[in-house]
C-alpha positions in Angstrom: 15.7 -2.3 15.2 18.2 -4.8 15.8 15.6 -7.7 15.5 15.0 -6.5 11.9 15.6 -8.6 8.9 13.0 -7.5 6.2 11.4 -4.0 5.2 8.2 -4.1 3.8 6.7 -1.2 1.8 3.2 -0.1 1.0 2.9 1.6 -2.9 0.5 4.3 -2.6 1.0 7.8 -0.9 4.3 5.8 0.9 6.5 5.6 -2.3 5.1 8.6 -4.7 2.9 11.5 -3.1 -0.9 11.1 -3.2 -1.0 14.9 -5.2 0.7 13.5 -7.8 -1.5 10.8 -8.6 -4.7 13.5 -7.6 -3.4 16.1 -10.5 -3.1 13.7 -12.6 -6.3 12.0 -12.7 -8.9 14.6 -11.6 -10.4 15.0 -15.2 -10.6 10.9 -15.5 -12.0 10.9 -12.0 -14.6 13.7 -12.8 -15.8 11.6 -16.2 -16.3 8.8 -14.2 -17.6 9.9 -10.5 -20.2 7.8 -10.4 -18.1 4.7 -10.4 -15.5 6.1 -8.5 -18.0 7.5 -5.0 -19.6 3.9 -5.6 -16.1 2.5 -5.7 -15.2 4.1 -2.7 -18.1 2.9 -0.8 -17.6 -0.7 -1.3 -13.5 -0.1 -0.8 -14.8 1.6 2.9 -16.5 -2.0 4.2 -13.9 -4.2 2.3 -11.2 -2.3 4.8 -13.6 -4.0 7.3 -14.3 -7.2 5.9 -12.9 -10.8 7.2 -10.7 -12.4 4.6 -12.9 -13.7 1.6 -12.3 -17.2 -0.7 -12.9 -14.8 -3.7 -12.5 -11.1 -2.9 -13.3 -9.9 -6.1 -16.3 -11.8 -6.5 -17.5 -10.2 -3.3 -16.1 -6.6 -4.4 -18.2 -6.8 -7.5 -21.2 -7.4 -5.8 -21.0 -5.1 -3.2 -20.7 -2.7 -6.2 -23.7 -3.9 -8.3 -25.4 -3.5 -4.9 -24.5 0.5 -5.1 -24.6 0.9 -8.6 -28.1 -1.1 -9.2 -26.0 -3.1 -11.6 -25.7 -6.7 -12.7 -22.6 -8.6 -11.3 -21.0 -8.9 -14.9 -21.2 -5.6 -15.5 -19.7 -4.3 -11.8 -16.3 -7.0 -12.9 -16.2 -4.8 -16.1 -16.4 -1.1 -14.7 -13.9 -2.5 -11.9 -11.4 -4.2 -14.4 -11.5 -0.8 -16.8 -12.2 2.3 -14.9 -9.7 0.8 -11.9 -7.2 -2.1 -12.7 -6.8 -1.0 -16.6 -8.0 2.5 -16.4 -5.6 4.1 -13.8 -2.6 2.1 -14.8 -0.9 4.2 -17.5 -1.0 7.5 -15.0 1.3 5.8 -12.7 4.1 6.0 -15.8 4.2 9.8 -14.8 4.2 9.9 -11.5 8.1 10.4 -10.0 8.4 8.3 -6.2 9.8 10.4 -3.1 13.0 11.4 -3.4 15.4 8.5 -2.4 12.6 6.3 -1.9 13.8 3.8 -4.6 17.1 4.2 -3.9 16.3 3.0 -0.3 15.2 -0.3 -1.5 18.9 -0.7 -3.1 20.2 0.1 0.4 18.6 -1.9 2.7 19.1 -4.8 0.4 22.9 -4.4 0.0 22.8 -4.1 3.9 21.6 -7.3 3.7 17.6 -6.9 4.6 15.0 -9.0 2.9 12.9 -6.5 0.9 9.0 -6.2 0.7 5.7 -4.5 -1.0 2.4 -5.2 0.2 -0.1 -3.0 -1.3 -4.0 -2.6 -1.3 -4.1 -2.1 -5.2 -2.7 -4.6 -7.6 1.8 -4.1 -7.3 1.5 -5.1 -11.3 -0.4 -1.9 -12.1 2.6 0.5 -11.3 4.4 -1.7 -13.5 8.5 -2.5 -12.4 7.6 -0.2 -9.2 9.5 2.2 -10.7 12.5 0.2 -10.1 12.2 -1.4 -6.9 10.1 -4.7 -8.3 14.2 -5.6 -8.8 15.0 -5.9 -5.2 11.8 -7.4 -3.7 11.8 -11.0 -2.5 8.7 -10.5 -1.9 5.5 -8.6 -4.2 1.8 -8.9 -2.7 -1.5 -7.5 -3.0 -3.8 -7.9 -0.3 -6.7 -8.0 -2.8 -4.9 -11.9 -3.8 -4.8 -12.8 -0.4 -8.4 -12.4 0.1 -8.5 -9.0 2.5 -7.3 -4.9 2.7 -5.5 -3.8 5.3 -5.6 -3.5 8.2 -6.3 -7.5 8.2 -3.8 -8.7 10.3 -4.5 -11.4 8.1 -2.7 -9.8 5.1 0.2 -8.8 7.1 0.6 -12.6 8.9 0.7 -13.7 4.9 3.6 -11.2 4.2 5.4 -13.1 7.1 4.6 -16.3 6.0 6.0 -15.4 2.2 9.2 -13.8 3.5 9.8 -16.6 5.9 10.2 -14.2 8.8 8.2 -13.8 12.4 6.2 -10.8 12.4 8.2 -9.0 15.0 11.5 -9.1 12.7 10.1 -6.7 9.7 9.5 -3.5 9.3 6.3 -2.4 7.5 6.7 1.5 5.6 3.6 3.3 4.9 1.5 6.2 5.3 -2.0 5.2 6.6 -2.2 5.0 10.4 -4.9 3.1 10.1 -4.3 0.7 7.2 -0.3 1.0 7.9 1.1 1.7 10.9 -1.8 -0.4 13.2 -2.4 -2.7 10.8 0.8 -4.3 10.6 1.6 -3.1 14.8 -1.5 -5.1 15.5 0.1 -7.9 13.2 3.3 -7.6 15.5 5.6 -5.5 13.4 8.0 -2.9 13.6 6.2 0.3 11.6 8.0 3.2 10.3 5.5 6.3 9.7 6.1 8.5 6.8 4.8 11.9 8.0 2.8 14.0 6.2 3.7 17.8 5.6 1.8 19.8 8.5 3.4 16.8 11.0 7.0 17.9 9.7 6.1 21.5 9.7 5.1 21.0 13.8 7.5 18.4 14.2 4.6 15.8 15.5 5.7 12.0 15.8 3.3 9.6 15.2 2.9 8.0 18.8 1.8 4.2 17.9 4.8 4.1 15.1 8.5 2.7 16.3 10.3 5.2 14.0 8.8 8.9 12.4 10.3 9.6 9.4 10.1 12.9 6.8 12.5 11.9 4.4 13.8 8.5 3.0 17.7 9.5 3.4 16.3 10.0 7.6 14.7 6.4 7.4 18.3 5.2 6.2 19.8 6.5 8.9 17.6 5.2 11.5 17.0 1.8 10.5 20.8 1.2 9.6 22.3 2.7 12.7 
């Protein structure tokens, strides 16, 4: 850890819990299904997609392709049902436990601070505090392709003026996450989910395993 200069965070399931979101917007998911499995298809192959010159262009074809739509209208149901649509739920969602106050920490310690997210930062609003600390706010959806595009993370580099190998990325996807931003040449810090704490399984292809945001304190500061 001691070639570290910048944490990075991913927004979803890594700063508030999935469930919270899930609860929340199960009857708005159930009124619009449809969209939402069609969505999801098209979100599946853009995770495998090469970095695009207009990424949403190509996302709203892809989902008039599913949907049997026209193009104009897929940029519509994407812009309400997802962008606009899902916004005001993330005003009631609270983050993990400390998981803010982290941001405050490692930036007084004197570490750059990061979010890279696949959905747009802006839609969670001030990021429920941390926006304040960031030197650095991206969505991989500007930058042309989702994680795990090493891509994506070799942008977050470029932005925060750091080689790869001196940041560490937060998340919660192994996938998207943790081998995304490895493959990129980061450091990655795993946040475990519940039946890995309860068996006290480490995540083998992450440099730290953490279960709690005071723990990931601790380790990256000592």
């Amino acid at each position: 850890m001691k070639e570290i200069k910048a944490i990075a965070f991913d927004i979803d399931g890594t700063l508030y819990p999935n469930w919270r979101l899930n609860i929340r917007v199960l009857p708005y998911f159930l009124k619009n299904i449809r969209f939402f499995l069609a969505f999801k298809k098209v979100r599946d192959i853009l995770h495998q997609t090469a970095p695009l010159g207009d990424f949403f262009e190509y996302q709203a074809q892809l989902l008039c392709d599913v949907m049997k739509c026209d193009c104009k209208s897929a940029k519509e149901y994407i812009h309400e049902i997802v962008y606009d649509g899902l916004g005001p739920y993330f005003t009631e969602i609270k983050p993990f436990k400390n998981a803010i106050e982290s941001f405050a920490v490692f930036k007084k310690a004197g570490f750059k601070c990061a979010v890279l997210s696949d959905f747009p930062p802006e839609q969670k609003g001030d990021i429920w505090g941390a926006k304040q600390y960031c030197d650095v706010i991206l969505g991989s959806e500007e930058i042309g392709a989702l994680k795990p595009s090493i891509h994506t993370f070799g942008v977050l580099s470029e932005k925060l003026g750091l080689e790869a190998h001196e940041i560490l990325y937060v998340g919660n996807n192994i996938k998207a996450d943790i081998i995304g931003a490895r493959n990129a040449g980061m450091k990655t810090a795993y946040l475990l989910p519940f039946w890995r704490r309860i068996l006290g399984l480490k995540l083998p292809q992450a440099d730290i395993s953490f279960k709690n945001y005071r723990q990931l304190q601790k380790i990256v500061l000592n």
